[in-house]
N, C-alpha and C positions, 0 to 999 in steps of 0.2 A: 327347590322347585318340584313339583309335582309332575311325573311321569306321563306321557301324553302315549304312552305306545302301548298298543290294542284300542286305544279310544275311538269309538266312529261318530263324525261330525256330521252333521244332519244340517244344513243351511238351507232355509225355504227363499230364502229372498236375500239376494246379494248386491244391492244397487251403490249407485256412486264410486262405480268401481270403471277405472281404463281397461279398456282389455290389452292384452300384449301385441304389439305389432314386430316387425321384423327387424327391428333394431331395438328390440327389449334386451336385456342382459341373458345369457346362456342359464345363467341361475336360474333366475325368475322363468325361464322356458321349460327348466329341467324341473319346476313348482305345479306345472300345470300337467293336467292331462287333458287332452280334448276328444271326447269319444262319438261315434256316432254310430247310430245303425246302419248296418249291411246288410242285403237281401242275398241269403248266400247262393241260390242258384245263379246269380248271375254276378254277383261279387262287388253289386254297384250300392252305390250310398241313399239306402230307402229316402231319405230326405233332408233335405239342406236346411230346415228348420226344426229338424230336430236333433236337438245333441244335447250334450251333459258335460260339462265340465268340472270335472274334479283339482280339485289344490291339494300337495301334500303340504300341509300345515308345520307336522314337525318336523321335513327337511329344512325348514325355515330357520336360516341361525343369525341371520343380521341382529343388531342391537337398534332398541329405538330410532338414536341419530345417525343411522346408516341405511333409514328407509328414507328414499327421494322419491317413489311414486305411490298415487293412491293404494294401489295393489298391492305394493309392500305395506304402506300403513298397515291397511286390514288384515292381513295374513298376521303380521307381527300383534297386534289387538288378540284377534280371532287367538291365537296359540298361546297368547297370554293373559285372557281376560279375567281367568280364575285365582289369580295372584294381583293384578294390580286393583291399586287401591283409587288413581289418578289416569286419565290421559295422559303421556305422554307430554313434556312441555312442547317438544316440536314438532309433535303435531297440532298444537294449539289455533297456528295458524289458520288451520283447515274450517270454516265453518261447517264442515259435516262433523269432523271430528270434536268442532265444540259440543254442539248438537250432541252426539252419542255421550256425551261427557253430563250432561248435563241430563237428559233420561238414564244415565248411569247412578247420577246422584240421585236422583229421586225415586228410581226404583230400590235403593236400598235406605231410603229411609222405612220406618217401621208407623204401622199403621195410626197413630196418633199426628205424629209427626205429618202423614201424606194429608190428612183432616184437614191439618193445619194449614199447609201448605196451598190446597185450595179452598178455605177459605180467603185465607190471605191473597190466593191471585181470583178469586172473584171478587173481594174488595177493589181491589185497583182496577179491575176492567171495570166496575161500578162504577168507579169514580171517574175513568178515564171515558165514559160512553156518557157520564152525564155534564161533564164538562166541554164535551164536543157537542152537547144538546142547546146546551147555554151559550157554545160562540157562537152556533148556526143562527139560534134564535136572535143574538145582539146586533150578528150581522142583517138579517132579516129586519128588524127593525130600525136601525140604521137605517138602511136602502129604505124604508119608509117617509122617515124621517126625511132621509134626502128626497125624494120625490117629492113629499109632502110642499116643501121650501122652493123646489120649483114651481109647481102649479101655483103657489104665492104669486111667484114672478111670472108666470105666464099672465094671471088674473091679473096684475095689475098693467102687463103692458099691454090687454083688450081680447086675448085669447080667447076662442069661444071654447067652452065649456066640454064639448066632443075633442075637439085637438088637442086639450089637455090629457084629457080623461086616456087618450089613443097614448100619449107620447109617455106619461106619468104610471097607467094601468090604475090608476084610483078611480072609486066609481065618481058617477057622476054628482051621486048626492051627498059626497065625501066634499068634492069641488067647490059643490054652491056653501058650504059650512065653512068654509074659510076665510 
């Protein structure tokens, strides 16, 4: 495994993560730093929405199936993503972690392959946007159909021609054609 120590970790965006509360693990407490600025002339905390959060990554020794929260997932990923090949199978269950798994695969496919790839998912949303065109439209004319077979039945039991046209939405010179 490849030596993580002098490495500095640049994280812009860390989401999907628990934060630690006070019945976190001593570990996991002793993982974070939490910093904030002080206004030194008076020694107070210039502001409560501003801080930094720092992880040390490679104090991190659990092994995959010894992470039980988000936090350790990520931490354990984050210190080992330059060696593995797979998520993790237990974290599998996570659908974030599927998620990263799967933008994991497709940013290392190589540039033919990613072509490929969305061609291929713009075929299927083609297909899947045009077959949601054709049940709306089947249902659409259905409900026509159906309407249509009542205003039948209205017409012949003396319905005038507005009551139908109100209750059906067909026009009226749809009505007299029947």
């Amino acid at each position: 495994m490849p030596s993580t120590e002098g490495k500095i970790w640049h994280i812009r965006s860390f989401s999907h993560c628990e934060m630690i509360d006070a019945d976190a693990s001593i570990v996991m407490q002793l993982l974070r730093e939490d910093i904030r600025l002080v206004k030194m002339q008076t020694m107070k905390v210039f502001s409560d929405k501003l801080s930094m959060t720092f992880l040390k990554i490679p104090m991190m020794d659990k092994e995959a199936e010894d992470c039980e929260t988000t936090l350790e997932k990520w931490i354990y990923i984050l210190k080992h993503m330059e060696t593995m090949e797979a998520i993790p199978q237990t974290f599998a269950k996570d659908p974030v972690f599927r998620r990263l798994g799967n933008v994991a695969r497709y940013a290392a496919l190589n540039e033919k392959d990613k072509q490929a790839y969305k061609e291929s998912l713009k075929a299927y949303r083609d297909g899947y946007a045009i077959a949601a065109t054709e049940r709306a439209e089947g249902r659409a004319e259905g409900e026509k159909d159906a309407m249509i077979r009542v205003a039948k039945k209205m017409k012949a039991k003396g319905a005038s021609f507005e009551e139908i046209a109100s209750l059906t939405d067909l026009p009226i010179s749809e009505i007299h054609q029947l």
